[in-house]
C-alpha positions as CSV (number, residue, x, y, z in Angstrom):
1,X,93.4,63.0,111.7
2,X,94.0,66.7,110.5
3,X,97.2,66.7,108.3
4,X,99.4,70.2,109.2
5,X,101.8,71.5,106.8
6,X,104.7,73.3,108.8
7,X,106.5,74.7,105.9
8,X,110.0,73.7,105.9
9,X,112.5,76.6,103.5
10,X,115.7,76.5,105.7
11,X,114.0,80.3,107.6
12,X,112.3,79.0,111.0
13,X,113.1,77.8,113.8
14,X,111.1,74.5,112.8
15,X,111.8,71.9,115.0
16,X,110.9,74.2,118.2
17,X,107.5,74.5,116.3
18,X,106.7,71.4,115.4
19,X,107.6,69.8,119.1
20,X,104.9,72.6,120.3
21,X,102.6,72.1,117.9
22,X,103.1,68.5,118.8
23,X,102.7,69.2,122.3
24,X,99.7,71.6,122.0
25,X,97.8,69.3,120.1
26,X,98.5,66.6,122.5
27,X,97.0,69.1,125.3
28,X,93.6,68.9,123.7
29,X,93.6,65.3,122.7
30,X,93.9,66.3,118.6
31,X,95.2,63.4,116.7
32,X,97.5,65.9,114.1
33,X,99.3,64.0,111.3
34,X,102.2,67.2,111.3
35,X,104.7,67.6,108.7
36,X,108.2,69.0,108.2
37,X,107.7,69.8,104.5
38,X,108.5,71.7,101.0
39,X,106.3,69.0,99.1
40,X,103.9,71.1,97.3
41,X,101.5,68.5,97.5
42,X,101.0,67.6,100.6
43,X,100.6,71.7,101.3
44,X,98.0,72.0,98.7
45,X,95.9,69.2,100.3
46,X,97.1,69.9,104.0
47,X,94.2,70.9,106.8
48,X,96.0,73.4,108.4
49,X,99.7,75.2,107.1
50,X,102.0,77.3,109.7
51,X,104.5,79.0,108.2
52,X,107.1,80.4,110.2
53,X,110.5,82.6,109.7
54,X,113.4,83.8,111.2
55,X,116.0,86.2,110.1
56,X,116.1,88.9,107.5
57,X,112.6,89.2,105.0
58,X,113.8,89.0,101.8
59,X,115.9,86.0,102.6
60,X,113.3,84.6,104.1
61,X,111.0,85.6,100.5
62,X,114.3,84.3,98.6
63,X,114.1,80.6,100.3
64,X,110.2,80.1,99.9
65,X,110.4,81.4,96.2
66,X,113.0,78.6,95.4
67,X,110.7,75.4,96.9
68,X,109.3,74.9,93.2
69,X,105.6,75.0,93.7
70,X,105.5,75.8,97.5
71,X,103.7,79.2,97.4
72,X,101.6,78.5,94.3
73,X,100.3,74.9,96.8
74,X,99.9,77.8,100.0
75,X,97.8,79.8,98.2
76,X,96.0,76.7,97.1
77,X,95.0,75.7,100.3
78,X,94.5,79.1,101.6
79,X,92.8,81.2,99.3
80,X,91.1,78.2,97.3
81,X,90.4,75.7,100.0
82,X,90.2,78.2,102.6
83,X,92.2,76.3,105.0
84,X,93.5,77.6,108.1
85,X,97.0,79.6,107.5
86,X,99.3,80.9,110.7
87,X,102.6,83.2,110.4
88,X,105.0,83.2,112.8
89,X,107.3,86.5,113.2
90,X,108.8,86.8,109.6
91,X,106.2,84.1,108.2
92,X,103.4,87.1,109.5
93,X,105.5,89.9,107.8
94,X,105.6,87.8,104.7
95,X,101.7,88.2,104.6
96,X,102.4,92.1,103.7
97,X,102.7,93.4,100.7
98,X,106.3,94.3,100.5
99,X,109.1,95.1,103.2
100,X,111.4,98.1,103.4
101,X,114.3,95.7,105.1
102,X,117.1,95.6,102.9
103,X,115.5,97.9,100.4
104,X,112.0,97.1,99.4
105,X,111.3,93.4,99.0
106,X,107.6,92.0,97.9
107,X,105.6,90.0,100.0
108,X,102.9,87.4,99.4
109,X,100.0,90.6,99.7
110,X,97.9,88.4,101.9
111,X,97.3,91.1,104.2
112,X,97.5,94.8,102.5
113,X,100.2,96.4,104.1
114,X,103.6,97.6,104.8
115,X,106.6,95.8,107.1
116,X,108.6,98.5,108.6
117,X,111.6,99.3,111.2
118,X,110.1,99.4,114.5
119,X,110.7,102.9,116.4
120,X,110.8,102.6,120.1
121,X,112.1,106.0,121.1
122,X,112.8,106.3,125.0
123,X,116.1,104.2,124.3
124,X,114.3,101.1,124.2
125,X,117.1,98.8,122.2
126,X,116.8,97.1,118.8
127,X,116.2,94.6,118.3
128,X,113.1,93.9,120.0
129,X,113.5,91.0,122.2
130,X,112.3,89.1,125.4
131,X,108.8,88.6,126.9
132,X,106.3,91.5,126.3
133,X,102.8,91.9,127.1
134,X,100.0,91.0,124.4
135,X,97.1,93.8,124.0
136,X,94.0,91.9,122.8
137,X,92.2,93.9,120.4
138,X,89.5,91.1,118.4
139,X,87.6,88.5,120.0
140,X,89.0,86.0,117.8
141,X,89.4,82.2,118.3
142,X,93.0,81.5,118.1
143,X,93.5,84.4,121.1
144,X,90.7,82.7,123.3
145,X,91.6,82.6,126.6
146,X,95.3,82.6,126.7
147,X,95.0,84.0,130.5
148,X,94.6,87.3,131.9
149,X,97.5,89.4,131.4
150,X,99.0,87.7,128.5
151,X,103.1,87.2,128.0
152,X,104.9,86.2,124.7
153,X,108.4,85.9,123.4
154,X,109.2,88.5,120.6
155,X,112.6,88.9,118.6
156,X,112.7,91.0,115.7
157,X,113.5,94.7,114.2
158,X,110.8,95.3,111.7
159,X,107.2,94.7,112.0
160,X,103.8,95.0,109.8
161,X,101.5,98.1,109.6
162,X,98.5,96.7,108.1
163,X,96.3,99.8,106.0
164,X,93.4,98.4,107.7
165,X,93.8,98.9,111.1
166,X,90.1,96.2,112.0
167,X,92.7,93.6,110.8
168,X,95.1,94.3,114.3
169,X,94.4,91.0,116.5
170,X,96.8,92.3,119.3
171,X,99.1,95.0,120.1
172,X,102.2,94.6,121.7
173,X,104.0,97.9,124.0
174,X,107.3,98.9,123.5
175,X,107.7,102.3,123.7
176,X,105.0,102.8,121.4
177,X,102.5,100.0,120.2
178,X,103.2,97.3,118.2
179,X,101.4,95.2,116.1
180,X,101.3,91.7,117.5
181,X,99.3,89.9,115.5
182,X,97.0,90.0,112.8
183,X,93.8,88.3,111.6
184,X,92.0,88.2,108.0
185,X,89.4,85.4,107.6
186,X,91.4,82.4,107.9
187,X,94.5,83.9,107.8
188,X,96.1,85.0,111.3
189,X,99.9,85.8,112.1
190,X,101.7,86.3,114.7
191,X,104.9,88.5,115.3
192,X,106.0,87.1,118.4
193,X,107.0,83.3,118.5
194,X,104.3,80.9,120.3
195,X,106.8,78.0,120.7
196,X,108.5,80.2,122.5
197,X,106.0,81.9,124.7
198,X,105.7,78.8,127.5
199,X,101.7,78.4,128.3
200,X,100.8,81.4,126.3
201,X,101.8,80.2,123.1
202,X,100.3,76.5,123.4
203,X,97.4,77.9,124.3
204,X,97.4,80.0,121.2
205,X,98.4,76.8,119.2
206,X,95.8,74.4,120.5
207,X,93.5,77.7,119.7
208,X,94.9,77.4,116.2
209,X,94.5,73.5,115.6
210,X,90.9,73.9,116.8
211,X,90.2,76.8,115.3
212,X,86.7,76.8,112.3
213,X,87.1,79.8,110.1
């Protein structure tokens, strides 16, 4: 049974991600030991870690910096264990390596890059929110056949630039494109919210549960 960390810091909408996860592991029969945590143990030595985030970034940096250990155990079983690691909307921007929301706010620097206001123009509103198409741009395992015309569920006013541009996963419309996700060996993130996105975002998480980096 894989054990998943779904990193619990008071910034996520948790308990709708662990029910899909639940759900989408149940979809393609994985038995998925899946944790509500901020033990930086069972992080460091977890298969798989989701990390999600709602809300403002440097609140969301201000919460994960004050679970003693939680980062140092992430990094642990990402960068040293090379363990499978997914961001969801503000847990994807926290991959940059700062924010300019509220000032200028460092990230984690998993993915080299900038999060910035989104600029729709053509009197689009912000925030950006409700279903929007997903522009596939990587042949990449977790986006594996998620259907034809892909829909997800997107909320949020800033989003990642990464500096280099082969690290895009998807692109999202909205006046002008938008990155949607991102992908960096066994890193991937996600600015729109797959427990929110109906089939779509199952799909995506049973991609992620399966997925071999």
């Amino acid at each position: 049974m894989q054990k998943v960390a779904l990193i619990d810091y008071d910034s996520g909408n948790v308990h709708s991600a662990k029910r899909a996860l639940v759900e989408a592991a149940r979809l393609v029969g994985k038995r998925a030991d899946i944790q509500l945590t901020a033990d930086p143990e069972f992080i460091a030595k977890a298969d798989r870690i989701v990390l999600p985030g709602v809300g403002h970034f440097a609140q969301c940096k201000g919460e994960l910096e004050a679970r003693t250990g939680v980062i140092e155990a992430m990094e642990e079983a990402v960068h040293e264990r090379g363990r499978p690691f997914l961001g969801i909307c503000v847990g994807m921007q926290l991959l940059a390596d700062f924010s300019l929301e509220d000032g200028e706010t460092s990230g984690l620097g998993w993915v080299h890059g900038m999060v910035q206001p989104i600029e729709p123009g053509a009197g689009l509103p912000v925030p950006h929110m409700g279903w929007n198409s997903l522009d596939i741009r990587m042949d990449h395992p977790v986006l594996r056949d998620l259907s034809e015309e892909p829909h997800a569920y997107f909320v949020h006013s800033y989003a990642l630039s990464p500096e280099d541009e082969s690290q895009i996963a998807a692109l999202t419309e909205y006046g002008r494109p938008i990155v949607a996700a991102v992908a960096r060996e066994n890193v991937f993130g996600t600015q729109f919210h797959p427990e929110k996105s109906q089939a779509v975002g199952l799909k995506l998480l049973s991609n992620f549960l399966a997925w071999k980096p």
